[in-house]
Every structure is written in structure tokens, then in C-alpha cells.
C-alpha positions as CSV (number, residue, x, y, z in Angstrom):
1,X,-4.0,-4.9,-14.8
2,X,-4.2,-4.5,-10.8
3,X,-0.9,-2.7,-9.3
4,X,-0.8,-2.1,-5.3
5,X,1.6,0.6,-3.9
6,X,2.9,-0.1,-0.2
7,X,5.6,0.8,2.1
8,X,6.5,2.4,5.3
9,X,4.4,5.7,6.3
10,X,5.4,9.1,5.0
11,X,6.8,7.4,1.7
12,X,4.7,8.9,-1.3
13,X,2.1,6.1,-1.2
14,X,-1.2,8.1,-1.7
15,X,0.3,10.8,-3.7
16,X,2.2,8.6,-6.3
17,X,-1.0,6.3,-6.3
18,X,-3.1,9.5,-7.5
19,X,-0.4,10.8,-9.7
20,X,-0.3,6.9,-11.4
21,X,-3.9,6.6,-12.0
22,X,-4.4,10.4,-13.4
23,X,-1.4,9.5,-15.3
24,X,-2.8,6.2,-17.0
25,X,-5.9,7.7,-16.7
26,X,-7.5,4.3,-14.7
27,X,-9.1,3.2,-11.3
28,X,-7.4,4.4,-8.0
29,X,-8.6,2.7,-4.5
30,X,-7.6,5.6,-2.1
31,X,-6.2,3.9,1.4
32,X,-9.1,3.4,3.6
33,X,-7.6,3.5,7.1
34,X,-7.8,7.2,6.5
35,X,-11.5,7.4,5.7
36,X,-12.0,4.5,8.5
37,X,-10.2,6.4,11.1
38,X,-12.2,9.6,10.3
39,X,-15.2,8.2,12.5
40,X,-13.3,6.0,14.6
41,X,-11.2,7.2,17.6
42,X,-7.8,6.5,16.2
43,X,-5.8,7.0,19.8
44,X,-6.7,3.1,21.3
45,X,-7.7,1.5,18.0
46,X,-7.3,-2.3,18.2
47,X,-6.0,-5.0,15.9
48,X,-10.0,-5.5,15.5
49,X,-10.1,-2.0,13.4
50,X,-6.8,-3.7,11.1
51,X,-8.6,-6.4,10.8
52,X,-11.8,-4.2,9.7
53,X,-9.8,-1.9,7.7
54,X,-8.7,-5.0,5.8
55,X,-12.1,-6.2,5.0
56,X,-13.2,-2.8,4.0
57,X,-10.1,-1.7,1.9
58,X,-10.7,-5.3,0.0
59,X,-14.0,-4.4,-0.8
60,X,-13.8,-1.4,-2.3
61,X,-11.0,-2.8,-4.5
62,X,-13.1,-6.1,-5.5
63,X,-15.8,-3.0,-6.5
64,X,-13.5,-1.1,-8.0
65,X,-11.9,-3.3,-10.1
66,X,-15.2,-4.6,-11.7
67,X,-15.5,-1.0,-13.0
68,X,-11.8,-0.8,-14.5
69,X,-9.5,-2.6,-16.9
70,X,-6.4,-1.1,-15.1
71,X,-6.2,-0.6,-10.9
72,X,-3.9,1.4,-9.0
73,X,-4.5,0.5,-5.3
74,X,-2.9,2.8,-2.6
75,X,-2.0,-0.2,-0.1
76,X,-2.8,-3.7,-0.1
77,X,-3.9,-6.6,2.6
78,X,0.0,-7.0,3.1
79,X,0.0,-3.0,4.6
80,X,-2.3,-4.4,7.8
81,X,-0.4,-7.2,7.3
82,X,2.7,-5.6,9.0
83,X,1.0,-2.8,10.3
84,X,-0.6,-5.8,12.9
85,X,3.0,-7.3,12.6
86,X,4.6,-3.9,14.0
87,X,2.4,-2.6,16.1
88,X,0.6,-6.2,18.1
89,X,3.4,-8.4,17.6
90,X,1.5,-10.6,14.8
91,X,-0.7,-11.4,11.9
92,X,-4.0,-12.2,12.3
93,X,-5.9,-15.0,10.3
94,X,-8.0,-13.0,8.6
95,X,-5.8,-10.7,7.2
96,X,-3.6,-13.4,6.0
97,X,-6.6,-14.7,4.0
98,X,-7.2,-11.5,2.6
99,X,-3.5,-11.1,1.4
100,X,-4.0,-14.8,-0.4
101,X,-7.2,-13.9,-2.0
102,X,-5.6,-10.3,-3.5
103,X,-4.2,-10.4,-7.0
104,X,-2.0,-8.1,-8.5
105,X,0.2,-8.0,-11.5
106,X,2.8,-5.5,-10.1
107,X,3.5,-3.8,-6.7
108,X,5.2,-1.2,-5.8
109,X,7.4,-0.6,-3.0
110,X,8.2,2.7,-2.0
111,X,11.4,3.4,-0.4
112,X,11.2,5.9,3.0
113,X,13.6,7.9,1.4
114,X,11.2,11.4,1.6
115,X,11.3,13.5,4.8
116,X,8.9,12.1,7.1
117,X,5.5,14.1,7.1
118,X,3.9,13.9,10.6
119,X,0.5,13.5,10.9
120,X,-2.1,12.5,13.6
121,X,-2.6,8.8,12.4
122,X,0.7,8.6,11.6
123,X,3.0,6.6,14.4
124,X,6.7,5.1,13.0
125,X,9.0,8.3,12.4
126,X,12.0,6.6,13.6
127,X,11.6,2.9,12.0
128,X,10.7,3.3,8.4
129,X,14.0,1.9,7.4
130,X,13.1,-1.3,9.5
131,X,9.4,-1.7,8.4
132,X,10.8,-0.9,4.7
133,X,13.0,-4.4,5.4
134,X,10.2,-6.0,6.4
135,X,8.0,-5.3,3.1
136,X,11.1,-5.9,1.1
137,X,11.7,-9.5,2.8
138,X,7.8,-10.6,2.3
139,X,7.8,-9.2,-0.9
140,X,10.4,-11.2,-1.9
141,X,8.8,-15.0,-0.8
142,X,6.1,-13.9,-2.9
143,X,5.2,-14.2,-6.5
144,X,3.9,-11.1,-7.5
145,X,6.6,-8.9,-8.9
146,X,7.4,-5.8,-7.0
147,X,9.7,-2.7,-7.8
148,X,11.2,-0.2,-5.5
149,X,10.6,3.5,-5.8
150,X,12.7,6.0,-5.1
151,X,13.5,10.1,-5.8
152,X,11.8,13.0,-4.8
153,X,9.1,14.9,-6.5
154,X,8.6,14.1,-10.2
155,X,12.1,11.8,-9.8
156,X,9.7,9.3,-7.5
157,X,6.9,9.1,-10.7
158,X,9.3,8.3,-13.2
159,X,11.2,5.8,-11.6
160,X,7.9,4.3,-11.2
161,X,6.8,4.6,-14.6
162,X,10.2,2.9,-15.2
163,X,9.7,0.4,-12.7
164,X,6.1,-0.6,-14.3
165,X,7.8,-1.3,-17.7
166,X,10.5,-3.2,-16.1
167,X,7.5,-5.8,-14.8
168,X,6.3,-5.9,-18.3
169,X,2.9,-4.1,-17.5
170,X,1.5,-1.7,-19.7
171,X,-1.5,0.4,-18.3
């Protein structure tokens, strides 16, 4: 069983992805834009290093994966998918084909509903509601089934407990 967690920045991904996999006591694929960025300038990064990040962040799932039964992946190919979206104005190729190639059984969608947490490589304080529409709307052309997640604090990790039963997964 493969779940992603995406959504807007500042939502809870990373921390409700660890949380999850400590939890269930399974694989976790941390987000790699932040190890990526670490060595890259981050200030003029181009839809190149999305593209990259993509490549690299599938990688390390396909790896991880082989190592687990059950997956908790803190963002998916569909994350640079409307990161390139927002910020260049559209998708490339390559990260489309990386978003057709991913499967997951479940994915959450966390909801920017926590105060937003600013940070240097973060960039959309004032749009998370917007780019939240956006995941919801691709999400739901899709057929992988997604949940939102809401609540603060230990609220935001039961409703996603809840919200892994309610698509029938059991980790």
C-alpha cells in the first residue's frame, strides 16, 4: 500500500507524513525539494530544478518502495506538477509522465487550514486557498482516491487515520 500526502505549503505535509509512517510503523519518502535545494541556490531556481526534483523524488520512492510493503510519500509528481503550474505558467512533459507512471492507493490532501509557517524556500503565503483548489480539481479527474485533511495538532492525524479507513486501506 503506497499513500502520497500533498497540498499547498505550510499545511502539515512533512510532519503528518512522519507522524503516519511512525504510526503504521512503514516506509516514509521525506520531500526532496528540501534536500535538493540544500546545494542548490534556491533564489533563481528554474522549472529545470522541478523538473529534476521530480526525477529524483520518483526515484527514491521506486527505491523505497522495493524495501516496504506499506509507503507513506511526503508529496508526489502531482506537487511539481502545480508547483510548475503556479509558479511558470505550465506543466512540463516530463513531469506529466512522471505523475502517469506513480501509483498510489490513497492520497491525501491536506487542507491550508494551519497558520502559515514561513520559511526560506517557502514562497505562496497569500494563495494557499487557491493552489488548495487546484489539487482538489486535479485530484478529482483522477482515479486514485484522495481525502482531505484537516484540524490542528493531533486533530489533523486522526482525521487522517479516519480518512485512510474511509478509502478502504489498511496499513
Amino acid at each position: 500500500m503506497k499513500i502520497a500526502i500533498v497540498g499547498p505549503e505550510s499545511c502539515g505535509k512533512s510532519t503528518l507524513g512522519m507522524a503516519l509512517a511512525t504510526h503504521f510503523q512503514c516506509g516514509y519518502v521525506a520531500e526532496y525539494a528540501r534536500e535538493y535545494f540544500a546545494t542548490h541556490p534556491h533564489q533563481h531556481y528554474s522549472i529545470n530544478d522541478v523538473i529534476r526534483i521530480a526525477q529524483l523524488q520518483f526515484q527514491q520512492e521506486t527505491a523505497t518502495a522495493s524495501q516496504y510493503a506499506h509507503l507513506i510519500c511526503d508529496t508526489s509528481p502531482l506537487v511539481c506538477r502545480i508547483w510548475s503550474e503556479v509558479k511558470f505558467g505550465h506543466c512540463p512533459a516530463d513531469i506529466e509522465q512522471l505523475e502517469l507512471a506513480s501509483r498510489y492507493d490513497g492520497i491525501l490532501l491536506c487542507a491550508p487550514d494551519l497558520p502559515w509557517q514561513a520559511d526560506p524556500l517557502r514562497e505562496n503565503p497569500t494563495d494557499r486557498n487557491a493552489i488548495f483548489e487546484r489539487y482538489a480539481q486535479r485530484l478529482q479527474i483522477g482515479s486514485t482516491p484522495f481525502r482531505v485533511v484537516t484540524g490542528l495538532g493531533a486533530q489533523r492525524f486522526t482525521c487522517a487515520q479516519q480518512q485512510i479507513s474511509t478509502m478502504g486501506i489498511e496499513l
